[in-house]
C-alpha atoms as an extended CHARMM CRD file, in Angstrom:
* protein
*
       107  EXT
         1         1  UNK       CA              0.0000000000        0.0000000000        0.0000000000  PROA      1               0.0000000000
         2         2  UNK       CA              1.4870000000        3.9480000000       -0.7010000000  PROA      2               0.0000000000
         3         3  UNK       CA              0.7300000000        5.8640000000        2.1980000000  PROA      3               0.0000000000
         4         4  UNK       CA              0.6030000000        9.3570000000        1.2430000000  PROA      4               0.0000000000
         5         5  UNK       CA              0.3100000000       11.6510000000        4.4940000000  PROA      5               0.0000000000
         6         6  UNK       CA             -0.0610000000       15.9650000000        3.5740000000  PROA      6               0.0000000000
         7         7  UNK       CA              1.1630000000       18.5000000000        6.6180000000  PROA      7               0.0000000000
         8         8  UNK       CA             -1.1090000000       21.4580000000        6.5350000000  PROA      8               0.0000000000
         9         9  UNK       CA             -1.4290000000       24.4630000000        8.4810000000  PROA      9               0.0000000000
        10        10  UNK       CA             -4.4420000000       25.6010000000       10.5590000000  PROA      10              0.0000000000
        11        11  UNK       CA             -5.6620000000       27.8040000000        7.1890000000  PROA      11              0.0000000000
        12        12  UNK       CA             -4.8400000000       24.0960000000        4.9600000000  PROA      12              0.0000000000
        13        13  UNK       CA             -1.8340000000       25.5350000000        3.4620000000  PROA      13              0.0000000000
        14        14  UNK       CA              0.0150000000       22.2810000000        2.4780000000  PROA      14              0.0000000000
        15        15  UNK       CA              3.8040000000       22.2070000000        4.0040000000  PROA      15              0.0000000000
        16        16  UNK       CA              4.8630000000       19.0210000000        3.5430000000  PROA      16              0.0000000000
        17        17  UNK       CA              3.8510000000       15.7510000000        1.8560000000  PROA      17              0.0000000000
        18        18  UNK       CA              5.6730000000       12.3420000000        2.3830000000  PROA      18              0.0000000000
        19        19  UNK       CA              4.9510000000        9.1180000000        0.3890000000  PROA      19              0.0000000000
        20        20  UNK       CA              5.9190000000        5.7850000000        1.1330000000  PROA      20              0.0000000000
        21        21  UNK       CA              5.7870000000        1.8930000000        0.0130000000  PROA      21              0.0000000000
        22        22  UNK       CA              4.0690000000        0.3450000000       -2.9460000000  PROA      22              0.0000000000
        23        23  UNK       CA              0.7620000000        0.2120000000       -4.2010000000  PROA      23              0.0000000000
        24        24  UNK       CA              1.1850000000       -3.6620000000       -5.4400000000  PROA      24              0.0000000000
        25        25  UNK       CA             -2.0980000000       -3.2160000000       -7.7360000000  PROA      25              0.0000000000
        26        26  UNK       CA             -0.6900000000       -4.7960000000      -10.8290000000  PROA      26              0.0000000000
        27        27  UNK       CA              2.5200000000       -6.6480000000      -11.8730000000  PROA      27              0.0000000000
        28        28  UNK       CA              5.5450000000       -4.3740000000      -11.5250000000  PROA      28              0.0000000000
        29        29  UNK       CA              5.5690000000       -2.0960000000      -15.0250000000  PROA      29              0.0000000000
        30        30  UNK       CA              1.8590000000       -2.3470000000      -15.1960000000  PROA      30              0.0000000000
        31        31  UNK       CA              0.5420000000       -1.1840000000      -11.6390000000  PROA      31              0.0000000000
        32        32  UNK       CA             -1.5420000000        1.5130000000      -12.7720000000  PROA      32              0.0000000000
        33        33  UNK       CA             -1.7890000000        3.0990000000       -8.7430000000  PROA      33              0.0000000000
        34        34  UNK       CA              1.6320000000        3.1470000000       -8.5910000000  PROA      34              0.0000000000
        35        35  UNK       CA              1.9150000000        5.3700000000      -12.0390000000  PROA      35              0.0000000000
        36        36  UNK       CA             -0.8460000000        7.4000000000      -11.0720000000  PROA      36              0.0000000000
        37        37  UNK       CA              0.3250000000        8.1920000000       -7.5720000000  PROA      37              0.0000000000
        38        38  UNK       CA              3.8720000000        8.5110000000       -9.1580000000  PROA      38              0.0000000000
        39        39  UNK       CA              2.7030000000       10.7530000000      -12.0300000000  PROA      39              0.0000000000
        40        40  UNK       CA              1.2050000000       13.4980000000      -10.0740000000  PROA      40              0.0000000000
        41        41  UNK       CA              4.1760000000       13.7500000000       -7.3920000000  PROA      41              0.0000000000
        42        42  UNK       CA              6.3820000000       14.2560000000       -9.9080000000  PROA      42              0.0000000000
        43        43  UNK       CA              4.1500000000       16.6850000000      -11.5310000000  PROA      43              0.0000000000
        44        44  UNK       CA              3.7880000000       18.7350000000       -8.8860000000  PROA      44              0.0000000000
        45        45  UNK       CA              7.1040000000       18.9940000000       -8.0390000000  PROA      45              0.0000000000
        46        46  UNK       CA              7.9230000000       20.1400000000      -11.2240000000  PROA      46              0.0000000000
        47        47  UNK       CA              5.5270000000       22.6520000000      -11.3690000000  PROA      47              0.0000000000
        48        48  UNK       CA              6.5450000000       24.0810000000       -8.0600000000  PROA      48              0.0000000000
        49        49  UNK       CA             10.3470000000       23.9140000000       -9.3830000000  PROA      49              0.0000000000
        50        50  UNK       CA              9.3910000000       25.0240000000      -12.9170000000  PROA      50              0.0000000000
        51        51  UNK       CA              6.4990000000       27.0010000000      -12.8590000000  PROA      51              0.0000000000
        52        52  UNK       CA              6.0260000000       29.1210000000       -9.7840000000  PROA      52              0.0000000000
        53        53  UNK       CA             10.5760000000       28.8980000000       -9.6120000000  PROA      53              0.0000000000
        54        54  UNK       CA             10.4550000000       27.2930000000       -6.2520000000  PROA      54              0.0000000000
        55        55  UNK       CA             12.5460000000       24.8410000000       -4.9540000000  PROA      55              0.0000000000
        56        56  UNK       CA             11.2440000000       22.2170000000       -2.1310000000  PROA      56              0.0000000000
        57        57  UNK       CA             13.3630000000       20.2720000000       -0.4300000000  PROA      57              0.0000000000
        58        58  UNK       CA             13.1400000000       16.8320000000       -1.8450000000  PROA      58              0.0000000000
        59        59  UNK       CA             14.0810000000       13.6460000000       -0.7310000000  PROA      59              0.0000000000
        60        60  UNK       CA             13.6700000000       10.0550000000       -2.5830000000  PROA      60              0.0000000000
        61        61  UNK       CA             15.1390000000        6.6260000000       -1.7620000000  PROA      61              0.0000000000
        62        62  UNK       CA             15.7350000000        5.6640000000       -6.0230000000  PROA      62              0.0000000000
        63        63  UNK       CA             17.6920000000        2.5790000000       -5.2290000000  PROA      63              0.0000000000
        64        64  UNK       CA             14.6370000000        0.8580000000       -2.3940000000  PROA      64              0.0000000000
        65        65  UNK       CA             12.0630000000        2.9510000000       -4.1210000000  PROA      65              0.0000000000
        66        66  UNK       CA              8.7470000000        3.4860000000       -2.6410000000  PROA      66              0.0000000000
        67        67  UNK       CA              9.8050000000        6.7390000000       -0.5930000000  PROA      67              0.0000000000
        68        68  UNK       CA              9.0190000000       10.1860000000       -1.5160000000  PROA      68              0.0000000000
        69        69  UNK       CA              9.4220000000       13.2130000000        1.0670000000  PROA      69              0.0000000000
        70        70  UNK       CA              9.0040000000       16.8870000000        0.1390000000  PROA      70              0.0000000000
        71        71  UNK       CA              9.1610000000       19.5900000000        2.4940000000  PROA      71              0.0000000000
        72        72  UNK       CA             10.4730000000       23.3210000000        2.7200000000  PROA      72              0.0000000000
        73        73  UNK       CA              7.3230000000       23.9600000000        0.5930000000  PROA      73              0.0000000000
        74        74  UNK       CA              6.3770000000       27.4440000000       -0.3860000000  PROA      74              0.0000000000
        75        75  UNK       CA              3.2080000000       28.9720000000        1.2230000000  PROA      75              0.0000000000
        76        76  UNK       CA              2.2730000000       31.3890000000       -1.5940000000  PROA      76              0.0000000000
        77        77  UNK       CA             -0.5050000000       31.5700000000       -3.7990000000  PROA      77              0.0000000000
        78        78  UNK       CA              0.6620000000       29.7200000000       -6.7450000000  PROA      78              0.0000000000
        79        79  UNK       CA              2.2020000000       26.9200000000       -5.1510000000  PROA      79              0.0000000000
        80        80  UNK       CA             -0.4810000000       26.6510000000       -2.6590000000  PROA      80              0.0000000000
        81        81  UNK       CA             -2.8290000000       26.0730000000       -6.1470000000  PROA      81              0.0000000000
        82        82  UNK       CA             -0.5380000000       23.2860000000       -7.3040000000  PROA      82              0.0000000000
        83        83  UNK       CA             -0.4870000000       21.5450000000       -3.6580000000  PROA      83              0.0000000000
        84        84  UNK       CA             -4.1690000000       21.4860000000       -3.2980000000  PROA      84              0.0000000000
        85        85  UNK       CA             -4.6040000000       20.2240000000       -7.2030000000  PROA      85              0.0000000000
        86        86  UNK       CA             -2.1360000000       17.4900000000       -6.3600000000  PROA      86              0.0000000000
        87        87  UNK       CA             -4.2070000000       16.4460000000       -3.1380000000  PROA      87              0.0000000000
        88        88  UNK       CA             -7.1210000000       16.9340000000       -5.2170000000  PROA      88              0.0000000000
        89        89  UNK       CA             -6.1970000000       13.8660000000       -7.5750000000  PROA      89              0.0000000000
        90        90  UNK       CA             -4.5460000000       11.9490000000       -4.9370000000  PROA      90              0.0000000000
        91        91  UNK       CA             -7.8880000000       11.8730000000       -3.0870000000  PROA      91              0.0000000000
        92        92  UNK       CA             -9.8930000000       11.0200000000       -5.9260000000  PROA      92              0.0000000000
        93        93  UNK       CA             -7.3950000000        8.2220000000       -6.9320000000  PROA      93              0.0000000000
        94        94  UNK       CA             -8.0960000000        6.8140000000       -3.0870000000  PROA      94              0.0000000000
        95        95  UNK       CA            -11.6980000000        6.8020000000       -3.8800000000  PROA      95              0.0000000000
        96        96  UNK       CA            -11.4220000000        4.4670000000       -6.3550000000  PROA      96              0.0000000000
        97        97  UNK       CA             -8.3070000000        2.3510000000       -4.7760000000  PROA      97              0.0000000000
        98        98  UNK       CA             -8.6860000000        2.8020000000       -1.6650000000  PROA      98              0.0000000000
        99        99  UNK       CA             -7.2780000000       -0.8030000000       -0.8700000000  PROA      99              0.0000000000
       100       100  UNK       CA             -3.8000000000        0.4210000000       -2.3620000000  PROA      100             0.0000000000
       101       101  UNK       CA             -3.7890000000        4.1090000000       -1.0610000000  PROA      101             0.0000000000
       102       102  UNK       CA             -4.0870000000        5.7710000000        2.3190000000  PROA      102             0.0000000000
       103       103  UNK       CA             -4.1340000000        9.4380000000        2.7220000000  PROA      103             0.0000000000
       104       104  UNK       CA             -4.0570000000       11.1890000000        6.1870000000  PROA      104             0.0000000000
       105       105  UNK       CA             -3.5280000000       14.6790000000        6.6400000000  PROA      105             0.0000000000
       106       106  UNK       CA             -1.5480000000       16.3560000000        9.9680000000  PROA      106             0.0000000000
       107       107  UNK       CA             -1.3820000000       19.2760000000       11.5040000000  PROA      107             0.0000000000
């Protein structure tokens, strides 16, 4: 399962966002979770690097895979737009595969 767990701020201002393990939906190459999931992280930090020009802090384990960690997140406007879009699809991907995705916010 990818456990995908958002740190937001009293006002839900993302600050952090942390994902970790596997979604194990499909043989590895076809798990379509796993691409969705791993298709909209990297999206959004791309457009937080390359679009509003500002650089999280961003941590990955490439050779275990399965661990994600972003933090040192920018609190204006614009990236606050891209956050909540990415939480947007990561919640709606949870609706429908829920048994391979967990999402918990913090405070």
């Amino acid at each position: 399962m990818i456990r995908v767990s958002f740190t937001v701020t009293l006002d839900q201002k993302i600050t952090s966002f942390k994902m970790v393990g596997h979604a194990d939906s499909g043989p590895m190459g076809q798990d379509i979770v796993c691409a969705a999931v791993s298709a909209l992280a990297i999206t959004t930090v791309n457009g937080l690097e390359r679009v509003v020009k500002k650089e999280p802090t961003v941590t990955q384990d490439v050779s275990n895979g399965g661990h994600l960690e972003v933090t040192y997140i920018d609190q204006g406007h614009d990236a606050q737009i891209i956050l909540q879009t990415f939480l947007t699809g990561i919640l709606d991907i949870q609706e429908q595969y829920g048994e391979f995705l967990e999402v918990k916010m913090f405070n």
